[in-house]
VOPAGU-2260 file (C-alpha; in pm, 1 decimal, decimal comma):
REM VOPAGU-2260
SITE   aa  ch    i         X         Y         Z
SITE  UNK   A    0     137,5   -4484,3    4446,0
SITE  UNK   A    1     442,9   -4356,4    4669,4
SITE  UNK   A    2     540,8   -4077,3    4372,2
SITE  UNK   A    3     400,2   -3861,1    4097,0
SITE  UNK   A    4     551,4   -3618,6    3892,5
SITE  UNK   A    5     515,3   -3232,1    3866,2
SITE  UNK   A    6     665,7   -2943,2    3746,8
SITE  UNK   A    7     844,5   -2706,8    3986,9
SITE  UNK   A    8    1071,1   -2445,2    4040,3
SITE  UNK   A    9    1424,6   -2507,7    4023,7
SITE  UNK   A   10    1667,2   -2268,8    4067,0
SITE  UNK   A   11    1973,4   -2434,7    3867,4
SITE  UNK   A   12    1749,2   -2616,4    3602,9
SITE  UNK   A   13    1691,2   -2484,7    3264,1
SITE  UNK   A   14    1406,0   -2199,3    3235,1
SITE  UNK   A   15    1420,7   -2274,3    3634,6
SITE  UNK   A   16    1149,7   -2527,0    3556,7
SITE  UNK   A   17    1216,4   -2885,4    3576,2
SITE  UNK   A   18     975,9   -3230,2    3649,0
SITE  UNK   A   19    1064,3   -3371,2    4005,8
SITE  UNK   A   20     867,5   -3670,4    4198,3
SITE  UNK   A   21     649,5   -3538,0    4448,7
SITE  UNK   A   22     428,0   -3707,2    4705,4
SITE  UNK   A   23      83,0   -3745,3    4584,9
SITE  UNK   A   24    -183,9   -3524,9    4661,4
SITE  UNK   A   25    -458,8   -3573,3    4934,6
SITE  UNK   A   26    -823,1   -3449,4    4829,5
SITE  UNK   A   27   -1024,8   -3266,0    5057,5
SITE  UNK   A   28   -1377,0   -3421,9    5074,0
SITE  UNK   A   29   -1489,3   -3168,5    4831,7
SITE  UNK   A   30   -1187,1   -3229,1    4634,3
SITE  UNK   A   31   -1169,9   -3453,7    4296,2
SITE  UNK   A   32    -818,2   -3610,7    4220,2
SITE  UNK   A   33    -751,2   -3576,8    3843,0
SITE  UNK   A   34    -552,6   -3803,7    3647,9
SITE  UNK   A   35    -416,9   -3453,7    3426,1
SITE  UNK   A   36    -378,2   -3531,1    3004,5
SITE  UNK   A   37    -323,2   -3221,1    2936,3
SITE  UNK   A   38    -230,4   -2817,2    3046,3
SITE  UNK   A   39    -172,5   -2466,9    2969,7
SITE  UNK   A   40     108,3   -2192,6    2985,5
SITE  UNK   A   41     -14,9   -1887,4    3089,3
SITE  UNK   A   42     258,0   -1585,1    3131,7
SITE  UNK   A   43     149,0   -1471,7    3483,6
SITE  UNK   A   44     226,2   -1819,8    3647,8
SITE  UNK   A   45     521,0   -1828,1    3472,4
SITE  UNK   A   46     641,5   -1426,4    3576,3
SITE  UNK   A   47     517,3   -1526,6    3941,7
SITE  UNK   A   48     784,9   -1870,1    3912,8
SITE  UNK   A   49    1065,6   -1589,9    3883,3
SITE  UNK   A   50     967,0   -1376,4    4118,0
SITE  UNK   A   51     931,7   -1636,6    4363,4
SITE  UNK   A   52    1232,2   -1839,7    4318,9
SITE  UNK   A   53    1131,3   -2059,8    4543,8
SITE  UNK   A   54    1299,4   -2433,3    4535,4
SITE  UNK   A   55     961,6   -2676,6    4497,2
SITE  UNK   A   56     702,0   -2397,3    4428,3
SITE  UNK   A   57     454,3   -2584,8    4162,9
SITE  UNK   A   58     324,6   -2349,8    3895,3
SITE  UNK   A   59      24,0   -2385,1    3657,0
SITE  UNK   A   60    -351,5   -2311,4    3688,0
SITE  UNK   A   61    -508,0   -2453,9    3370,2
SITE  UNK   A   62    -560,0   -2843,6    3321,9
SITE  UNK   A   63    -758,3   -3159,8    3130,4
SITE  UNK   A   64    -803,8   -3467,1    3254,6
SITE  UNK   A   65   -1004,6   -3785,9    3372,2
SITE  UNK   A   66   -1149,7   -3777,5    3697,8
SITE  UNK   A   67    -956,3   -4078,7    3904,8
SITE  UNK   A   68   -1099,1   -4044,7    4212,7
SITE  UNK   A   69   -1460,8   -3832,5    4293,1
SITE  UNK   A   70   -1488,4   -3583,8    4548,3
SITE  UNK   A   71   -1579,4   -3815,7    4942,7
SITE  UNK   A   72   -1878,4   -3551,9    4998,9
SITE  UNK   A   73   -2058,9   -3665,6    4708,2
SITE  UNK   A   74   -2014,9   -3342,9    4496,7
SITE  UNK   A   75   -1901,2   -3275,6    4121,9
SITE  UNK   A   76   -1803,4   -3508,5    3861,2
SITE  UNK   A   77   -1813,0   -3903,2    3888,0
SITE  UNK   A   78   -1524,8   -4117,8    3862,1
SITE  UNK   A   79   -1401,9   -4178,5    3460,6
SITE  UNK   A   80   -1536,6   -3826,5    3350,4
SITE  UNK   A   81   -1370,6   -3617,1    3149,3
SITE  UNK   A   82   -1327,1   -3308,2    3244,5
SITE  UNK   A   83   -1163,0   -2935,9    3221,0
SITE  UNK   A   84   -1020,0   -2778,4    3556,2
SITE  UNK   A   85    -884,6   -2442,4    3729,9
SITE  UNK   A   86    -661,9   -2438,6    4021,5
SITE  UNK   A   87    -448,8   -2175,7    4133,0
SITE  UNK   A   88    -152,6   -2326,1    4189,7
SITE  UNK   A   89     -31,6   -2655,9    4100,5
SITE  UNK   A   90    -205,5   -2788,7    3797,6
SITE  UNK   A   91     160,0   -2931,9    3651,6
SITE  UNK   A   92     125,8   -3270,2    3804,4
SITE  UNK   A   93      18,5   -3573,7    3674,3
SITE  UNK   A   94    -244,1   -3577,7    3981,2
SITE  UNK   A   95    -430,7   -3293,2    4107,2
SITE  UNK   A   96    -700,3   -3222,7    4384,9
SITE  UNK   A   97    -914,2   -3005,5    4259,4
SITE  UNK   A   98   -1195,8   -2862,8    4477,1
SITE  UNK   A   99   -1549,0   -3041,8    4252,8
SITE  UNK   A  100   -1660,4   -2704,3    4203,9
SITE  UNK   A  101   -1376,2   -2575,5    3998,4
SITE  UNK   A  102   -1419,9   -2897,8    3708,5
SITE  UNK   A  103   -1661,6   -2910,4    3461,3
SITE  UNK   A  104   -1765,0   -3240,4    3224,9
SITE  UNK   A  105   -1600,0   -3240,7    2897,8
SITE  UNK   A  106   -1785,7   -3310,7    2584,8
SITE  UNK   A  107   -1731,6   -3552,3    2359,3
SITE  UNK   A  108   -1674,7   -3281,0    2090,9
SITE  UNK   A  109   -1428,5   -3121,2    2324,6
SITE  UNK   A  110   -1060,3   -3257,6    2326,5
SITE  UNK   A  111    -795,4   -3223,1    2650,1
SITE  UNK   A  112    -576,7   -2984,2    2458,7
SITE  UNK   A  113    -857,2   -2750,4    2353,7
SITE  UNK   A  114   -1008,4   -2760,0    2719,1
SITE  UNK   A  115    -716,7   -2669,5    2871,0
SITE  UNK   A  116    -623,9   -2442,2    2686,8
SITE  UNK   A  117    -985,8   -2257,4    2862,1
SITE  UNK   A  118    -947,1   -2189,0    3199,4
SITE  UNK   A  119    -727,3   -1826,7    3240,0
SITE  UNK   A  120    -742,9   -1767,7    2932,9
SITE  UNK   A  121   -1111,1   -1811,7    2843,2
SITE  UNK   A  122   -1267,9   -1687,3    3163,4
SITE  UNK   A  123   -1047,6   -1376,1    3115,0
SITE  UNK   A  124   -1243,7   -1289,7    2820,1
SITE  UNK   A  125   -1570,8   -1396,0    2902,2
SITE  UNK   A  126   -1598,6   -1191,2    3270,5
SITE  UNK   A  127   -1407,0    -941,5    3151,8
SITE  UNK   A  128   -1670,2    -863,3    2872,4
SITE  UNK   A  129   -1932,1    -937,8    3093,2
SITE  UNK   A  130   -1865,5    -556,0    3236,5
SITE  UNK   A  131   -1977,0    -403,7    2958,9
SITE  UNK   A  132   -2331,1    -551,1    3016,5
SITE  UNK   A  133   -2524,5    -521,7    2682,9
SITE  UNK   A  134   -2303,2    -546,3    2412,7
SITE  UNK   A  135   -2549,6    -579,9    2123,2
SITE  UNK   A  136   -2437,2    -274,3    1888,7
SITE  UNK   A  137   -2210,7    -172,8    2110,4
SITE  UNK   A  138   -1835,7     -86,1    1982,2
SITE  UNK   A  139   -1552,3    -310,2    2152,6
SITE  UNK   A  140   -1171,5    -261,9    2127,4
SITE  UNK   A  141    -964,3    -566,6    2228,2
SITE  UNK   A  142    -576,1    -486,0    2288,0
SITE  UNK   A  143    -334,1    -775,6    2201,4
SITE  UNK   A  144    -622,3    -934,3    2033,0
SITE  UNK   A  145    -359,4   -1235,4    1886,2
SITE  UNK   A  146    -301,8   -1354,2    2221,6
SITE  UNK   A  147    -449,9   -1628,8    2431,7
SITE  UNK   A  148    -744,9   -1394,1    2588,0
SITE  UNK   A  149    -783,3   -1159,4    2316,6
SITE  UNK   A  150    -822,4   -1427,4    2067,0
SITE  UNK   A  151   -1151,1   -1561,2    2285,7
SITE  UNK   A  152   -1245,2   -1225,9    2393,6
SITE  UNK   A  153   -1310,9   -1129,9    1958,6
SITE  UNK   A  154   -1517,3   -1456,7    1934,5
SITE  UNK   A  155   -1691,6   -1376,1    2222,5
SITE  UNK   A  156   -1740,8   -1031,4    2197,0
SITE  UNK   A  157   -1869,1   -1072,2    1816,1
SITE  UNK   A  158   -2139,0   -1354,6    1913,0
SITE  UNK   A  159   -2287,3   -1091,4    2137,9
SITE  UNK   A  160   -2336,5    -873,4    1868,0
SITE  UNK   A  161   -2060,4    -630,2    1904,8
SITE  UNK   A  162   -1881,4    -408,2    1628,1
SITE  UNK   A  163   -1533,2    -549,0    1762,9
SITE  UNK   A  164   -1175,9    -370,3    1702,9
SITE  UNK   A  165    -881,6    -516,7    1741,2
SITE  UNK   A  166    -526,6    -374,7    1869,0
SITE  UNK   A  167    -210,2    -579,2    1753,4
SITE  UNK   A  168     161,0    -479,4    1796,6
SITE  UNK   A  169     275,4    -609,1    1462,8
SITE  UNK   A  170     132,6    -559,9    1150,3
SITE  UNK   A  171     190,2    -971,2    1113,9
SITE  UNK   A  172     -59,6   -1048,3    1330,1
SITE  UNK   A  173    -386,9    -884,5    1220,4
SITE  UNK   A  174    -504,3   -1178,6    1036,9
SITE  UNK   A  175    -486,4   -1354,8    1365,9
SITE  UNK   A  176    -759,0   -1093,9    1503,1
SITE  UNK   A  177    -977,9   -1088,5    1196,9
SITE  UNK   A  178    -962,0   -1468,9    1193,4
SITE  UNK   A  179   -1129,7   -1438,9    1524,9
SITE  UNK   A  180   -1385,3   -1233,6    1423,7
SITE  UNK   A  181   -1274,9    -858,4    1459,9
SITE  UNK   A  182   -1444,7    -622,7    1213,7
SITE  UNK   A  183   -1134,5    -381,1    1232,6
SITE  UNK   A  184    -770,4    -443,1    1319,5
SITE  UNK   A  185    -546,6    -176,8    1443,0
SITE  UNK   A  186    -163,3    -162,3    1456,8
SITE  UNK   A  187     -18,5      22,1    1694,5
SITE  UNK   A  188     -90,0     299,0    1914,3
SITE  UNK   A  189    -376,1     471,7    1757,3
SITE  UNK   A  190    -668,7     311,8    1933,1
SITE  UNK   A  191    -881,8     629,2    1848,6
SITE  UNK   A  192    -870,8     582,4    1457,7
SITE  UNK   A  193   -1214,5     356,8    1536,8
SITE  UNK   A  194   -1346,3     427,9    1854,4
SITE  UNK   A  195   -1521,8     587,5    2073,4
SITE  UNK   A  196   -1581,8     269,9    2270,1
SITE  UNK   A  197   -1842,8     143,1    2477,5
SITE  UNK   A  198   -1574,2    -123,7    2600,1
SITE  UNK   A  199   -1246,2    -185,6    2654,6
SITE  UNK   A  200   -1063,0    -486,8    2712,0
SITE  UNK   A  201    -682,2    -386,2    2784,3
SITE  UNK   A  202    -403,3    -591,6    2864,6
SITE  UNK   A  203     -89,7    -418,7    2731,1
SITE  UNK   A  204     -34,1    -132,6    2982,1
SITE  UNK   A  205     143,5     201,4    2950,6
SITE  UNK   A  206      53,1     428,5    2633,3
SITE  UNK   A  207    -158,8     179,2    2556,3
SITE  UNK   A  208    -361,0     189,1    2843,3
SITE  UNK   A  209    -388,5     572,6    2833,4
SITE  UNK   A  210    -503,8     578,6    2433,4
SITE  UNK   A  211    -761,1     348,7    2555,3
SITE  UNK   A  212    -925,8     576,4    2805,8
SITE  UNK   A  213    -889,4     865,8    2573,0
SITE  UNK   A  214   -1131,3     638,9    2304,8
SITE  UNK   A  215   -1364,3     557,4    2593,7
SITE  UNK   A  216   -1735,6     645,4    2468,6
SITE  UNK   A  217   -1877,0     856,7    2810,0
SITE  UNK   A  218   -2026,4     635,4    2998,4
SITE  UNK   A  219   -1748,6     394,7    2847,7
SITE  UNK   A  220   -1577,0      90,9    3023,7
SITE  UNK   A  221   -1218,7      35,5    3028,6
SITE  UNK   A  222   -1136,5    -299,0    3170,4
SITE  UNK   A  223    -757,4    -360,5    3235,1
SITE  UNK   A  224    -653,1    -671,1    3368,4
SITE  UNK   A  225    -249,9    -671,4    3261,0
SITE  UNK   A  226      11,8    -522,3    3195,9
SITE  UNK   A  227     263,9    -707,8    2899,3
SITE  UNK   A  228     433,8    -417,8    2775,4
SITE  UNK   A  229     432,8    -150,7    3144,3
SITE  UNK   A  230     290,0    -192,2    3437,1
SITE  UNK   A  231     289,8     196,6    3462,2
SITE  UNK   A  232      55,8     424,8    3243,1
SITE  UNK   A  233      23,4     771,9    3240,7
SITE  UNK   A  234    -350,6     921,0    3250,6
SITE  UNK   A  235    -494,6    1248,4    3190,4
SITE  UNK   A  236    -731,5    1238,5    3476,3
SITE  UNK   A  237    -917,6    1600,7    3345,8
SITE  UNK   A  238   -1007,3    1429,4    2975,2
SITE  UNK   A  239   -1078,5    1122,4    3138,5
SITE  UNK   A  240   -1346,8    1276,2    3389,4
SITE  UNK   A  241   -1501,0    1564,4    3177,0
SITE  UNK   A  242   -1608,3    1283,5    2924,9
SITE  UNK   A  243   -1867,5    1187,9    3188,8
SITE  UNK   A  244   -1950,9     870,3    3362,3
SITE  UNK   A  245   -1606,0     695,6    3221,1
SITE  UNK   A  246   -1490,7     351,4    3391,1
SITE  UNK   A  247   -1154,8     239,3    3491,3
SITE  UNK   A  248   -1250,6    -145,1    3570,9
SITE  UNK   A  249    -934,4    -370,0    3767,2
SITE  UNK   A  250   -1010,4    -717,6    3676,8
SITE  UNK   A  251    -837,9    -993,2    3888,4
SITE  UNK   A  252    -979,0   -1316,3    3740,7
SITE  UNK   A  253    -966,2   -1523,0    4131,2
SITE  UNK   A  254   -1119,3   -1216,5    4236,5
SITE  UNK   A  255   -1418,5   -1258,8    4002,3
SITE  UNK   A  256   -1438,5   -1615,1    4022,2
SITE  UNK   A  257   -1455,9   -1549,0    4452,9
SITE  UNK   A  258   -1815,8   -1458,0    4387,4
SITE  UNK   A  259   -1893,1   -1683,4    4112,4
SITE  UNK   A  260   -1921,7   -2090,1    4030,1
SITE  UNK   A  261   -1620,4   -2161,4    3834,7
SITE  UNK   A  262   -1738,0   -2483,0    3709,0
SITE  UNK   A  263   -2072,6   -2328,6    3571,4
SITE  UNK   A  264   -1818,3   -2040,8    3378,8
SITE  UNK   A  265   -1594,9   -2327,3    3248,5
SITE  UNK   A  266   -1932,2   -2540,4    3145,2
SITE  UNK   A  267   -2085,3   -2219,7    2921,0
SITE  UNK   A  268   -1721,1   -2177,5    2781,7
SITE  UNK   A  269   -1678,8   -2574,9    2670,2
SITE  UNK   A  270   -2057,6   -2572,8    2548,2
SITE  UNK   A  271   -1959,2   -2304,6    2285,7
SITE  UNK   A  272   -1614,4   -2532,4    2167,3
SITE  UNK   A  273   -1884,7   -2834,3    2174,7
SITE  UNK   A  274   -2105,9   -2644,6    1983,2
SITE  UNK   A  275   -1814,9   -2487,7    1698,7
SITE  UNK   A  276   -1863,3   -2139,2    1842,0
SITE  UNK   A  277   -1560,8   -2078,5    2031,9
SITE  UNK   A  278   -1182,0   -2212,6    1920,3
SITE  UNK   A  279    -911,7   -2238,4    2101,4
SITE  UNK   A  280    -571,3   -2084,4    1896,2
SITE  UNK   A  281    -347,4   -2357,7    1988,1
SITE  UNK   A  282      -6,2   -2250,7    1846,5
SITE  UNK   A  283     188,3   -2534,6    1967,4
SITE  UNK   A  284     140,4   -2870,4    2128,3
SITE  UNK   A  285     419,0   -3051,9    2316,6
SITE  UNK   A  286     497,1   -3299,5    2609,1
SITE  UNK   A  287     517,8   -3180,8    2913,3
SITE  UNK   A  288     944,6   -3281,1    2901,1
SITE  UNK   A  289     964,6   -2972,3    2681,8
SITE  UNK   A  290     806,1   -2741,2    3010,5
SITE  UNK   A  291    1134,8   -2504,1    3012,1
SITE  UNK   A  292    1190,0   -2481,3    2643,9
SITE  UNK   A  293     804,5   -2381,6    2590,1
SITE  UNK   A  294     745,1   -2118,3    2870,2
SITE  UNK   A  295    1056,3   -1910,9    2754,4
SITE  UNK   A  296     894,9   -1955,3    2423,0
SITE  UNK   A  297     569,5   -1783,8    2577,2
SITE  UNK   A  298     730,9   -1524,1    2774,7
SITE  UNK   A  299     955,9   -1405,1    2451,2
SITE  UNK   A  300     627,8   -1372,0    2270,6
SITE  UNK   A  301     748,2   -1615,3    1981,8
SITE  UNK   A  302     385,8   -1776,8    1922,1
SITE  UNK   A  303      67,2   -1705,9    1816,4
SITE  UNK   A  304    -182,5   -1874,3    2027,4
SITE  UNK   A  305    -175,5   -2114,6    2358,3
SITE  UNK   A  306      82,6   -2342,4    2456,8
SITE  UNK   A  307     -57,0   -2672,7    2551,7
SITE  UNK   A  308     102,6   -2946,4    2661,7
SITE  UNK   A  309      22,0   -3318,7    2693,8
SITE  UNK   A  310     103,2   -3497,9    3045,2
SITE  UNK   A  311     323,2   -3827,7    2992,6
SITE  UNK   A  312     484,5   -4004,2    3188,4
SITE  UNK   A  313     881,6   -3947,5    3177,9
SITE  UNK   A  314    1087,3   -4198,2    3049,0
């Protein structure tokens, strides 16, 4: 094959995101080329695309596919298996290498457009509540619980046997939070109508970051890990450190996943989808032709959910 296609950045095409043939990717020996079926728009790839500007910069982190070619060294996945993958960045091809320890096997149970819509979004939510250690009684908040990590982080937060809360922006959107398993929905500002917490998960930035530290619990975890709304907040450091043994956690996922198996973490998140404990909110599904259209779709925050779309080849 002397051409695939991908997604890059374009300058003068719409949403500066357009599909251009590309030379095929070489694997590392402890690389897997995947035949990709399916991906996921996640708003940081797409923010970074802008800032970049760069002519031929290939976005994307979260794919599904069928494993085309195994990794030379032996490792990971056989040839034909399904599977789920992270890369970071370049998963908007038709082919990807993917290092064999970055893939896990798919299920049967488990379809390409609810695997990738997994990787970012999904470990986001499960490390991130993983900071809180115990969680078992424990009082969680979630901030933009309707979107793509908050969503996962309710499910995941109420298996472990948390009381969970979750903060929306609109009123409209509370069902979406209580659908995923939140035994309190707040709109708004006011995160300490429920708290204290025990643990934080906070995305939204700004005043929204500083009402979270003021619920904090002492001894309280506030993990942050975004910044949708302002990447500034303002903090009262003397409230913050009389309440005693407070946490201020800054949660890079490739930072995590540095000291961690990624295909193990994508394995225990596609085990709970297998096993009906974990969904996926896909809001819309779409070929890949419609790349543009959908991330300006994601970045406007006009849907509910992941944006997946299915790998075809254009016409």
């Amino acid at each position: 094959m002397s051409t695939i296609y991908a997604v890059v950045v374009d300058p003068a095409a719409p949403g500066h995101l357009a599909l251009r043939p590309v030379d095929p990717p070489v694997p590392r020996p402890n690389e897997a080329l995947v035949r990709v079926a399916a991906i996921s728009l996640n708003p940081g790839e797409l923010r970074t695309r802008a800032r970049t500007g760069q002519t031929g910069w290939r976005p994307g982190r979260d794919l599904a596919g069928t494993v085309e070619r195994a990794a030379t060294d032996g490792s990971g996945p056989p040839e034909g298996a399904r599977v789920v993958g992270l890369v970071n960045p370049g998963a908007f091809a038709e082919l990807v290498a993917v290092p064999s320890d970055a893939l896990a096997p798919l299920p049967a149970a488990v379809s390409f457009a609810e695997a990738a819509a997994l990787p970012v979004a999904g470990l986001t939510a499960l490390l991130a509540l993983e900071r809180g250690g115990l969680l078992l009684g424990r009082s969680v908040l979630v901030s933009a619980a309707s979107g793509g990590v908050g969503h996962l982080a309710c499910q995941l937060a109420r298996q472990a046997g948390a009381r969970v809360v979750a903060a929306v922006r609109q009123a409209e959107r509370a069902a979406v939070a209580r659908d995923a398993g939140a035994h309190e929905v707040l709109v708004g500002d006011d995160l300490a109508a429920a708290g204290p917490y025990h643990l934080v998960l906070e995305s939204v930035g700004g005043a929204t970051l500083s009402h979270a530290l003021d619920a904090l619990a002492p001894g309280g975890v506030c993990v942050t890990f975004g910044g949708s709304a302002d990447q500034r907040a303002t903090i009262d450091a003397q409230r913050f450190y009389l309440r005693g043994g407070t946490t201020l956690y800054g949660f890079y996922l490739f930072d995590e996943l540095a000291r961690r198996s990624v295909g193990a973490e994508l394995g225990r998140l596609v085990g709970l989808v297998a096993d009906g404990r974990l969904h996926p909110r896909i809001a819309v599904e779409a070929p890949w032709t419609e790349i543009a259209q959908r991330a300006e779709q994601l970045l406007d925050r006009r849907v509910v959910g992941k944006i997946v779309l299915h790998v075809t080849p254009p016409a």
